[in-house]
Every structure is written in structure tokens, then in C-alpha cells.
N, C-alpha and C positions, 0 to 999 in steps of 0.2 A: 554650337556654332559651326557654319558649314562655310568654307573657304573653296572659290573653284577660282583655278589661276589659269588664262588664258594664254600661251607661253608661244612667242611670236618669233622666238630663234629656230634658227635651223641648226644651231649646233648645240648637240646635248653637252657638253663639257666644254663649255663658252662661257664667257662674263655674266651673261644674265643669269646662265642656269647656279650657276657660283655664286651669285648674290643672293638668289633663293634660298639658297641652301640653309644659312645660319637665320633667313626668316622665318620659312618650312621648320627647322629644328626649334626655333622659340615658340611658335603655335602649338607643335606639340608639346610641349610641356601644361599648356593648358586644355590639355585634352583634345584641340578645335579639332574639327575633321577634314580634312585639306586632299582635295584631287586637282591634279595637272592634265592639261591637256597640251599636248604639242600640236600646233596648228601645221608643222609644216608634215605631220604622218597622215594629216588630213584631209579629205577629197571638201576642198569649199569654193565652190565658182561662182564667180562675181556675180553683182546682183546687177538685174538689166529693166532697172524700175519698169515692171509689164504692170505690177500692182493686184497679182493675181491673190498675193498676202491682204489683201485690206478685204477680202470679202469676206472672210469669217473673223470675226473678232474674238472667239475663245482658242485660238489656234494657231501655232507659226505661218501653218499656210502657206507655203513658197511653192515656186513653179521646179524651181531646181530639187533634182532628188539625189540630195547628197549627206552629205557627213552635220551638216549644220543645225537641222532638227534636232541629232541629239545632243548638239552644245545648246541650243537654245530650253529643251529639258532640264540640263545640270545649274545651267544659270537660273532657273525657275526656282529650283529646289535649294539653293544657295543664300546665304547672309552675305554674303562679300564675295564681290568680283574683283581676281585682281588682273590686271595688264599688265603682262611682262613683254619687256620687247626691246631688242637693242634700238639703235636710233641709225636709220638709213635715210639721207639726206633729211634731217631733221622732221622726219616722220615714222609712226612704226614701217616693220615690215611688211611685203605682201600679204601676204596671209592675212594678219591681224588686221589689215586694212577692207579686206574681201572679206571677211568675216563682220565688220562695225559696220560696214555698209549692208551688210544683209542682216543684222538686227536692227538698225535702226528702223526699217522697214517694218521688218516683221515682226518688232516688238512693241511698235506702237502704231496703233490703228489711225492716224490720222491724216491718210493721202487717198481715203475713197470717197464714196459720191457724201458721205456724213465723216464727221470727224470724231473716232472713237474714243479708248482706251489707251495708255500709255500700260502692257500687258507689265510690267519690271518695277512701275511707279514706287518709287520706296527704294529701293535696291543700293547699296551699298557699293562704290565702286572706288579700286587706288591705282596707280601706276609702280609696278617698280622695274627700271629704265637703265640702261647703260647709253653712255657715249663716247664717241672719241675727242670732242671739244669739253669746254666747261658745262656744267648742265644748267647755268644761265642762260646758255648760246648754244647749246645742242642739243637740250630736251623740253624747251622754253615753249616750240611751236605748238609738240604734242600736246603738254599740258594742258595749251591755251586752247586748241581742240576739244580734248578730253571734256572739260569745265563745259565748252559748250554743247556738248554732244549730250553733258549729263543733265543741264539748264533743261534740253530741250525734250531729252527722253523721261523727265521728272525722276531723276538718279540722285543720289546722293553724295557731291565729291568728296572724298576724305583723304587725300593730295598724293604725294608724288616721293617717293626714295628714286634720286638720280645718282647714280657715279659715273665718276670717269675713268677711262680707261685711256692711259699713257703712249701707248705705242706697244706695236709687237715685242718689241726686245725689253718689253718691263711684267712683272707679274703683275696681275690685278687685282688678286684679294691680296686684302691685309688687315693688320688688326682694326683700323679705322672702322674699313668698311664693313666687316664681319660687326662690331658693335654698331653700326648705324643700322644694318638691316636686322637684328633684335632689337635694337629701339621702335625700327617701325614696324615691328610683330604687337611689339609689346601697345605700341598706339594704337594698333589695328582694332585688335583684341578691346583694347577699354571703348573706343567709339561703338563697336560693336556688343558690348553687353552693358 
């Protein structure tokens, strides 16, 4: 099983990367093979619907010559995508956002003169989320996005690990949430085999 986490922080020792941490440690224990990519080491510029991606259907195809072809590769070669990304104004971050807009394009062939392939069709995808409100009301929007983003790219939703984060002057991992994010390793893992 092959895990590639799309990680939408800018900061490597922040809440998200901390909630990965004890789900990354329960994959391995089942061997899975788990790559990270930090979006924000990476050159990804917005997509400017030109649609120059829809003229080859075996291929990302993009007009931009950047870092995104070769996330579009690893997601290729992947069981499970996951979305890490704290929650700025109840959406992910930059990055992650100029990155889901230049796959939904360039993953699925359906905005040229014929309407193709959905290139990921199958594709396993989860969120796991931080925010500063309750993740009712602060990671509620993404979600609802996410669901349809997967509806539409013929993905497979397999949900959401949200926590909150208290305020500066509090720590944010704790036992809770250290055992909530191996519980949803442990979910991951069964949906997946």
C-alpha cells in the first residue's frame, strides 16, 4: 500500500505536521509506504483554465512548467491520497488550493472539445485537518468541498480526522489526539486493503 500525503502547512513543526506524526508512525507498523510532500517547498502556480491539459488524455499535460507534474506522478502511483492542511479561513491553504485546482483539470479530461477520462478514477482520497474553531464549524467547509471535488473527479471519499487547536498559550497534541490519529491510520489501512 502506497500513501502519498499532500501537506499544505508552511510550518514543519506546526499542528498538522504533529497530528501526522502518530498516523505516519501507525502506517508503519503495517509496513504501508508513506511519502510527504510539503506544498509550500514547492514551485505550483495557479491554474489559468487555458485547457491546454485536455488535449492529450494519457498525460497531465499542463501549460505551466513546474513542480506539479511530479506530484501529479506520485498521486498516480499511490493507494491513498491524503490532504493535510491546517484550515485558513475555513479552507485549506494556498498552496493546496493552486495545487486541487490544477488537478482537477489535469486529472480529468472533461473540459475539451469531447469529454474524456477521469485519469485518478478509483483513487482513494482522506483529509487530515487542524483548526482553530471546532471542526464542526472550522473544517465543515473543506470537507463539504472535498466530497464534491471527489463526486466529481470519480475519487473515493474515506472522510476526515479534524482537530482543534486551543490557542497559542495551549499545547496541541495530547493523548486524545495522538490516539485519534492511529485510529484513523488504523481506518485508513482497512478501507484500503
Amino acid at each position: 500500500m502506497k500513501v502519498y500525503i499532500l501537506m499544505g502547512s508552511p510550518r514543519k513543526d506546526g499542528n498538522t505536521a504533529s497530528l501526522l506524526d502518530p498516523f505516519v508512525s501507525e502506517l508503519a507498523r503495517d509496513d504501508v509506504e508513506v511519502e510527504t510532500v510539503w506544498l509550500h517547498d514547492k514551485e505550483i502556480s495557479p491554474c489559468i483554465s487555458c485547457r491546454v491539459c485536455q488535449n492529450d488524455w494519457t498525460k497531465f499535460g499542463c501549460f505551466h512548467n513546474d513542480d506539479v507534474a511530479e506530484i501529479f506522478d506520485k498521486i498516480l502511483e499511490s493507494d491513498l491520497i491524503i490532504l493535510a492542511t491546517p484550515i485558513y479561513s475555513w479552507y485549506c491553504t494556498a498552496p493546496m488550493k493552486a495545487l486541487l485546482d490544477r488537478l482537477v483539470y489535469g486529472m480529468n479530461k472533461y473540459y475539451g472539445e469531447k469529454k474524456g477520462p477521469s485519469l485518478w478514477e478509483g483513487k482513494k482520497l482522506s483529509i487530515i485537518t487542524t483548526c482553530g474553531y471546532r471542526p464542526e464549524k472550522g473544517a465543515d467547509l473543506f470537507e463539504t468541498g472535498m466530497k464534491r471535488y471527489c463526486k466529481h473527479s470519480k475519487l473515493e471519499y474515506l472522510g476526515m480526522l479534524a482537530e482543534r487547536n486551543l490557542g497559542y498559550n495551549h499545547d496541541f497534541m495530547n493523548t486524545e489526539k495522538k490516539k485519534n490519529a492511529e485510529e484513523f491510520a488504523k481506518k485508513m489501512y482497512e478501507l484500503c486493503n
